[in-house]
N, C-alpha and C positions, 0 to 999 in steps of 0.2 A: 897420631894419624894426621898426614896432612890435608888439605882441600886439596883432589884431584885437575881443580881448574886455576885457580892460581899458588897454590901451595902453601898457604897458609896455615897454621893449625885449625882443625875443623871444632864446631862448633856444636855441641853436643844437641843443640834443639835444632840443628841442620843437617847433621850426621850423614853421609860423610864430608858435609863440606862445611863452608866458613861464615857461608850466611845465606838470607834466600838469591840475592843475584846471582851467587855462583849456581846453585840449585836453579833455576830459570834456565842460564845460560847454557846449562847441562840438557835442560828439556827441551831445547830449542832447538840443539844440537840433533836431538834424537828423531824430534819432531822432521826437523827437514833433511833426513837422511845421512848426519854425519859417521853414524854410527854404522855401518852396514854389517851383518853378517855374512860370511860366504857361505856359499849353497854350491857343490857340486848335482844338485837333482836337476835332470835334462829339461823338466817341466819349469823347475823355478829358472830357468836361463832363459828358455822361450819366450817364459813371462817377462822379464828383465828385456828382452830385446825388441819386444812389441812392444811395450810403455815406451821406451827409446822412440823407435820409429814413430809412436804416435805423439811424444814431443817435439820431434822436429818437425813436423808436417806440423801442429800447432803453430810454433816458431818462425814457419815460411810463408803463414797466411795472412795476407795483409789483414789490420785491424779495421 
């Protein structure tokens, strides 16, 4: 098995990856939404286009 982030062979006290960075870099990932699931449910889209809307209106307000 390799490490799914830089391809390495994985490292059995890391499983599945190669070391703790790559394990980090994975949760990081996940953390600030790289991983997204789709949702065809009309609620989770709602949801999804109001957090939008209320980052950009964050984004336009002077600090």
């Amino acid at each position: 098995m390799t490490c799914p982030i830089c391809s390495k062979p994985a490292d059995p006290a890391y499983r599945p990856f190669c070391s703790r960075r790559c394990a980090d870099v994975d949760l990081g990932r996940w953390l600030n939404g790289s991983y997204p699931v789709p949702s065809t449910d009309p609620d989770d889209v709602e949801e999804a286009l109001d957090e939008a809307i209320r980052e950009a209106e964050r984004r336009d307000r002077p600090h």
